[in-house]
C-alpha positions in Angstrom: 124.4 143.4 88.0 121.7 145.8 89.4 119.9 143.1 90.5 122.8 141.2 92.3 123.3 144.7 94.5 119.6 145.4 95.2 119.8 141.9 97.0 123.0 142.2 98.4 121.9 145.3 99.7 118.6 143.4 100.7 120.4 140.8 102.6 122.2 143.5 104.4 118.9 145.7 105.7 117.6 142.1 106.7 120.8 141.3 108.4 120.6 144.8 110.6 117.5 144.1 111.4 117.9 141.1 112.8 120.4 142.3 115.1 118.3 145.3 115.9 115.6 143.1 117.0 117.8 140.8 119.3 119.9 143.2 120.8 117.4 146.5 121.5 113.9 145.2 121.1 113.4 144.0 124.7 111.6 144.9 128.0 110.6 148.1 128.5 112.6 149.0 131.5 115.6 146.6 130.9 116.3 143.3 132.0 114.5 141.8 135.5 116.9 142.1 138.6 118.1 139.0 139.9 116.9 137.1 142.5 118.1 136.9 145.7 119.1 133.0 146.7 117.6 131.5 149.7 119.6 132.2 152.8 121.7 129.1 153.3 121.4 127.6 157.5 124.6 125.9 157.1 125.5 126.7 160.6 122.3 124.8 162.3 122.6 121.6 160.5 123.6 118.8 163.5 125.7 116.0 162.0 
């Protein structure tokens, strides 16, 4: 029975860890501001 709860409880710190990793171990200062799309010259296009 000991044995079935130190894994359990094993599973459980690997679980949390996991999640820590993916959800606060990332760039330093946050995530990269987006890029600004190219400016679109849909006024000057002769058809």
């Amino acid at each position: 029975m000991t044995l079935l709860i130190l894994e359990a409880l094993g599973a459980l710190l690997l679980f949390v860890l996991m999640v820590w990793w993916t959800m606060f171990s990332g760039r330093k200062k946050g995530e990269l501001p987006p890029k600004e799309p190219p400016a679109d010259n849909r006024g000057d296009d002769p058809k």
